[in-house]
C-alpha positions, 0 to 999 in steps of 0.5 A: 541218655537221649536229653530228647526221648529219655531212653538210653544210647550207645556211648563206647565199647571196650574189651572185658579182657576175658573169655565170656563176660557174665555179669557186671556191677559197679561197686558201692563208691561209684569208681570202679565197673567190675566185671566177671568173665566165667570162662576166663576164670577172672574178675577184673575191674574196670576205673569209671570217670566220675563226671561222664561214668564211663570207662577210662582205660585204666584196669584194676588188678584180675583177681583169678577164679574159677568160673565166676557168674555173678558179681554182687557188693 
């Protein structure tokens, strides 16, 4: 977040490792961002850095599926 004008800003970027993310959320302890890609069949998991919240680089085990579009805890 811009300390100045309080809007958001672009920090990183990093591959969902999958064919067409569809929707994200971070799950309920704050550790891990998940991810659903609908056309690569998976949900993967994605560890977040407790003091900055971004992603670290460490992917947590794909859980194969069929077209997932929604990701809700």
């Amino acid at each position: 977040m811009d300390a100045q004008t309080g809007l958001p800003t672009f920090k990183t970027r990093f591959a969902t490792q999958g064919d067409e993310p569809r929707d994200f959320n971070i799950d309920p302890s704050g550790k891990w961002l998940v991810v659903a890609n609908q056309y690569g069949n998976c949900v993967l998991s994605f560890e977040l850095d407790k003091r900055t919240g971004l992603p670290t680089g460490n992917i947590g085990a794909a859980l194969k599926c069929g077209s997932p579009v929604c990701v809700i805890f």
